[in-house]
TIMARTI-357421 format. One record per atom (N, C-alpha, C): residue in three letters; z, x, y. Coordinates in steps of 0.2 Angstrom, whole numbers, plus 2048, in hexadecimal, padded with zeros to 3 digits. Layout:
<nodes>
ALAZXY...
</nodes>
This chain:
<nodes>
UNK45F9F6CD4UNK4659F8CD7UNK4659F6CDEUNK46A9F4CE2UNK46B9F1CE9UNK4709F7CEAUNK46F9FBCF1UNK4749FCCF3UNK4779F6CFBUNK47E9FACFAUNK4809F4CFFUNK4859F7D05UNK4869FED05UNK488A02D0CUNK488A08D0AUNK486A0AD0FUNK484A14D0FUNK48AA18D12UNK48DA1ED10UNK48FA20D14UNK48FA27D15UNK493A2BD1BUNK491A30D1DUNK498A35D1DUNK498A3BD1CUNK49EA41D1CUNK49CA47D1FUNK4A0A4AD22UNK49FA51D23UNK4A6A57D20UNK4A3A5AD1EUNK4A7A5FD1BUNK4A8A66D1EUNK4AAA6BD1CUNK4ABA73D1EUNK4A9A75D15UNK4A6A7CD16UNK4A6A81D11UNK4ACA7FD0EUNK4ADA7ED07UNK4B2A80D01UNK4B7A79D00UNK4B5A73D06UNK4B9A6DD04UNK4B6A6BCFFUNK4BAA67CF9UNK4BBA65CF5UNK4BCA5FCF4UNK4B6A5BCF2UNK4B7A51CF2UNK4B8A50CEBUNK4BEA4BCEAUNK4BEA49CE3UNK4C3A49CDCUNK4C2A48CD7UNK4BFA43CD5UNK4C0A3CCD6UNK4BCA38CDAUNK4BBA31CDBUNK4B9A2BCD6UNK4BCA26CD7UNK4BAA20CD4UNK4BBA1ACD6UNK4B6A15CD6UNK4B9A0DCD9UNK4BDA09CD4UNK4C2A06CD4UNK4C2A02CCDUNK4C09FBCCEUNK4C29F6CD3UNK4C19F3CD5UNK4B99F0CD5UNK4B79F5CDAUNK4AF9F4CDCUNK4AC9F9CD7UNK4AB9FBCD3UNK4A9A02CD0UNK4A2A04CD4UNK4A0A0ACD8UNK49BA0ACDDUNK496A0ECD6UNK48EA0DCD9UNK489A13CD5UNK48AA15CDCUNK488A1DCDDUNK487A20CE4UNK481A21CE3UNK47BA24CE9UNK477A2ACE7UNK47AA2CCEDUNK478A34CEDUNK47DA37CEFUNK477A3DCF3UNK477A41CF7UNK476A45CFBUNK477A4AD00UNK476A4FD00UNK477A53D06UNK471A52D0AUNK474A51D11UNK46FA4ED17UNK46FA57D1BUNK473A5AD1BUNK474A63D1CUNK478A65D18UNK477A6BD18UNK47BA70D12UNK478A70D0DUNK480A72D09UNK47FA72D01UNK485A72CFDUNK483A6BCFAUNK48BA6BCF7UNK48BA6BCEFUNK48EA6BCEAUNK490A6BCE1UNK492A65CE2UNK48FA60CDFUNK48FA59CDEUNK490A58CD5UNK496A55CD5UNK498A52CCDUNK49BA4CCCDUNK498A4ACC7UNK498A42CC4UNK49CA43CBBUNK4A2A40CBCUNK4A6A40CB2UNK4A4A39CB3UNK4A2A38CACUNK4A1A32CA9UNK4AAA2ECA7UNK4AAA27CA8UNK4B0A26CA6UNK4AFA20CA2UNK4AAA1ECA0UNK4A8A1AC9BUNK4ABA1AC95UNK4B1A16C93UNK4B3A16C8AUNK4AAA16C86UNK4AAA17C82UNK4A6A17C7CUNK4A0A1CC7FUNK4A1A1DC84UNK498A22C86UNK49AA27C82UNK493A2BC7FUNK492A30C7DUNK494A35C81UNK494A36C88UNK497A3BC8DUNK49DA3AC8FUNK4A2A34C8CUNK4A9A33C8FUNK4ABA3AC91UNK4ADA3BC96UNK4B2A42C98UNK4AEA48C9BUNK4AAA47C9AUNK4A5A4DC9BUNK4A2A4CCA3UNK4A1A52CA6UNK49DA52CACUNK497A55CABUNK492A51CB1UNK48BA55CB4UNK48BA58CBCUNK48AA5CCBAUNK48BA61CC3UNK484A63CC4UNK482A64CCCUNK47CA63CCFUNK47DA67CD5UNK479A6CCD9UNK47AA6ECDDUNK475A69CE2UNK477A66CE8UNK474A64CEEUNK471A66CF3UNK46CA66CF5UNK46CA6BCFDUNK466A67CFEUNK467A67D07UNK463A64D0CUNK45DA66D0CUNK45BA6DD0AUNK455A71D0AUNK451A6ED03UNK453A6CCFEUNK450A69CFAUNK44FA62CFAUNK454A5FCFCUNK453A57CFEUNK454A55CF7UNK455A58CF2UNK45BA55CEBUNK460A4FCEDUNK45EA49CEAUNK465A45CE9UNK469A45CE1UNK46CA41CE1UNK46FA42CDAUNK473A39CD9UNK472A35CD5UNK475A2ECD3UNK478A2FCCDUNK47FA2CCD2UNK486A2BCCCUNK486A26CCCUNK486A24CC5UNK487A1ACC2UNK48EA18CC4UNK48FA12CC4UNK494A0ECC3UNK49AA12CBEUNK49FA13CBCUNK4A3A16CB5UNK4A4A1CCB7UNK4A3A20CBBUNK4A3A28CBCUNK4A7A26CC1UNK4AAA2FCC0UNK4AFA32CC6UNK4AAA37CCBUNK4ABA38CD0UNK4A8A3ACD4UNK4A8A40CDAUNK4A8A46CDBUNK4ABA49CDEUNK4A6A52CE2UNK4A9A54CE6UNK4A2A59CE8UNK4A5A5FCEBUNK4A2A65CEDUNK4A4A69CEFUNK49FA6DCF3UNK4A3A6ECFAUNK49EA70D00UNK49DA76CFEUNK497A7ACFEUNK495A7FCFEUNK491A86D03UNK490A81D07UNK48DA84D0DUNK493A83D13UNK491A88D19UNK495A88D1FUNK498A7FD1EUNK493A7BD22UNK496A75D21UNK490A71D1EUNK491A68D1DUNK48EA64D18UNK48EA5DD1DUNK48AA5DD1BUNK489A51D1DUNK486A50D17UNK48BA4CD14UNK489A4AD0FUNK48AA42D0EUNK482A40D0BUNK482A38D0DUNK481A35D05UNK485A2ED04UNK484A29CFFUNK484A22D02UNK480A1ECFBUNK47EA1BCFBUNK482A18CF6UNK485A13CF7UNK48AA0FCF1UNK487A07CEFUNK488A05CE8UNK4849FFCE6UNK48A9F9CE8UNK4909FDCE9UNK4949F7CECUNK4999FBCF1UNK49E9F4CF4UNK4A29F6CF9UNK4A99F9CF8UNK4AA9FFCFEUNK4B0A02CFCUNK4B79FCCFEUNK4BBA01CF6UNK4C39FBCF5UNK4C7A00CF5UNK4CCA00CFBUNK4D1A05CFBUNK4D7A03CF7UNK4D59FECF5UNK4DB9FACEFUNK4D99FCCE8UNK4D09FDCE7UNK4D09FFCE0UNK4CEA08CE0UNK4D0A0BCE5UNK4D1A13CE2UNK4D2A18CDFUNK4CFA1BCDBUNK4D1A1FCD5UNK4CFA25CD7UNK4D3A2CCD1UNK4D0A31CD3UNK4D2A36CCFUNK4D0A3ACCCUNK4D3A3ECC5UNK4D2A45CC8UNK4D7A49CC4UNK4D8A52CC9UNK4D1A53CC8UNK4CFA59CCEUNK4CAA5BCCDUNK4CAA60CCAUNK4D0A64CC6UNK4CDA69CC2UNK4D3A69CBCUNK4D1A61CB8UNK4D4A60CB2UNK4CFA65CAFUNK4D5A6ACA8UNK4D1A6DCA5UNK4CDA68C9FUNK4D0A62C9FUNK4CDA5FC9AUNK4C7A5CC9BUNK4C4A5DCA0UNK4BDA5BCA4UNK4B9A60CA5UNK4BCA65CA9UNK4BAA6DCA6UNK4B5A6FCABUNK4B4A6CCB2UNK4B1A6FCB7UNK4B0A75CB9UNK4AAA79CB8UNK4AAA7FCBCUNK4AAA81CC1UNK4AEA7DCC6UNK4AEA7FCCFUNK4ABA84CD1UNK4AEA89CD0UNK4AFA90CD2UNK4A8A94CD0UNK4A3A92CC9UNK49FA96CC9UNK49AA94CCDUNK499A8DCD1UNK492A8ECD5UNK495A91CDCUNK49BA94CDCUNK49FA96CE4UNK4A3A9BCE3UNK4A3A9FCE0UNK4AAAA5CDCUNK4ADAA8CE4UNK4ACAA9CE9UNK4ACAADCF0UNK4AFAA6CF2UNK4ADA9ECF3UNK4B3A98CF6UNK4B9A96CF2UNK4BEA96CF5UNK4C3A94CF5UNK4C3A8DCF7UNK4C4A86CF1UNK4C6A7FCF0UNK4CBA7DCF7UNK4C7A79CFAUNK4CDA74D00UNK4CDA6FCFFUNK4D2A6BCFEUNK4D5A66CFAUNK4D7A61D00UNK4DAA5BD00UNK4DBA57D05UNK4E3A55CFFUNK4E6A55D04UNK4EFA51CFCUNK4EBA4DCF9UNK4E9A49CFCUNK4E7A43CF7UNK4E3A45CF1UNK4DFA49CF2UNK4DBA4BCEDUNK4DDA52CE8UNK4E2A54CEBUNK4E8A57CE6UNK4EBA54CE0UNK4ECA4ECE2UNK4F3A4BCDFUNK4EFA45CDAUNK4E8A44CD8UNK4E6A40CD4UNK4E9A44CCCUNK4E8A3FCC7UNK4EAA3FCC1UNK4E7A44CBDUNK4E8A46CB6UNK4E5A48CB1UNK4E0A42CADUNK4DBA47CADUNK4D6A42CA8UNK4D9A3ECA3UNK4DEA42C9DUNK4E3A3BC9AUNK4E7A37C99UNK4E9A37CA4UNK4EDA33CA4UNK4ECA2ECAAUNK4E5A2FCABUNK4E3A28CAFUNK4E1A23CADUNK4DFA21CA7UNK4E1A1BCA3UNK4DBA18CA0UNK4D8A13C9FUNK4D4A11C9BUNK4CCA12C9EUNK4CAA14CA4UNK4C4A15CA5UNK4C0A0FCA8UNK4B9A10CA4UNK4B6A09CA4UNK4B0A08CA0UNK4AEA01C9EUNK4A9A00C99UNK4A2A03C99UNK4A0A04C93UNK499A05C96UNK492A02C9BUNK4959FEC9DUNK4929F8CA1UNK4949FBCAAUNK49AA02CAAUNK49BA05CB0UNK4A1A00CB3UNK4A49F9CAEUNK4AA9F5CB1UNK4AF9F7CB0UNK4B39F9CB6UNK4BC9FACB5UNK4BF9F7CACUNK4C19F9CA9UNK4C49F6CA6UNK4CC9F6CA6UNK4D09FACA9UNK4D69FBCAAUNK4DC9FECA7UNK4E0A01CA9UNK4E6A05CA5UNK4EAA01CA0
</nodes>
């Protein structure tokens, strides 16, 4: 695995990233919390996976120095949990603002438990990340090999 640019965010308590995807460049992250403590989720978007549609969630914190690697094919997305977060990744390829994808963060057809690692915060959303799709209307996904395959 080669990565090829890293990057860095900071957050507040209860903002909400997500769900993300590259179509274009499709990125693997690895992903961590450099401070704080964030709820890090990865959906599989892979046609034919045995996980098609399904998430894996992970709690992050600095204190443990947990990272967490999302392949290629997956949506991507996180939730601050502590006062604030710096939250760093590592991508296996370069970001395309022309191939950006992102599907709602609380399709029930994907079926996130936001709220249970955080019942007491209240979800902060940016428009952008409001206004993404339903899981089955963003369109065909990508191969098992993590390649866009297209709508």
């Amino acid at each position: 695995m080669k990565f090829v640019q890293d990057n860095q965010s900071s957050s507040s308590r209860g903002v909400l990233r997500g769900l993300h995807f590259q179509t274009r460049h499709p990125q693997g992250k690895l992903v961590r919390a450099v401070s704080g403590r964030v709820y890090d989720v990865a959906v599989d978007l892979r046609n034919g996976s045995p996980t098609f549609g399904k998430y894996y969630g992970v709690i992050l914190d600095s204190e443990r120095q947990n990272q967490f690697y999302i392949p290629e094919g997956f949506a991507h997305g996180f939730y601050v949990l502590s006062d604030s977060a710096v939250f760093a990744y590592k991508c296996t390829d370069f970001y395309d603002p022309r191939g950006e994808g992102g599907l709602m963060w609380n399709d029930p057809a994907i079926g996130i438990d936001w709220k249970s690692v955080a019942p007491e915060i209240e979800p902060l959303l940016s428009e952008k990340d409001g206004k993404h799709p339903a899981f089955n209307l963003a369109g065909r996904y990508f191969d098992l090999n993590g390649k866009w395959i297209g709508d």
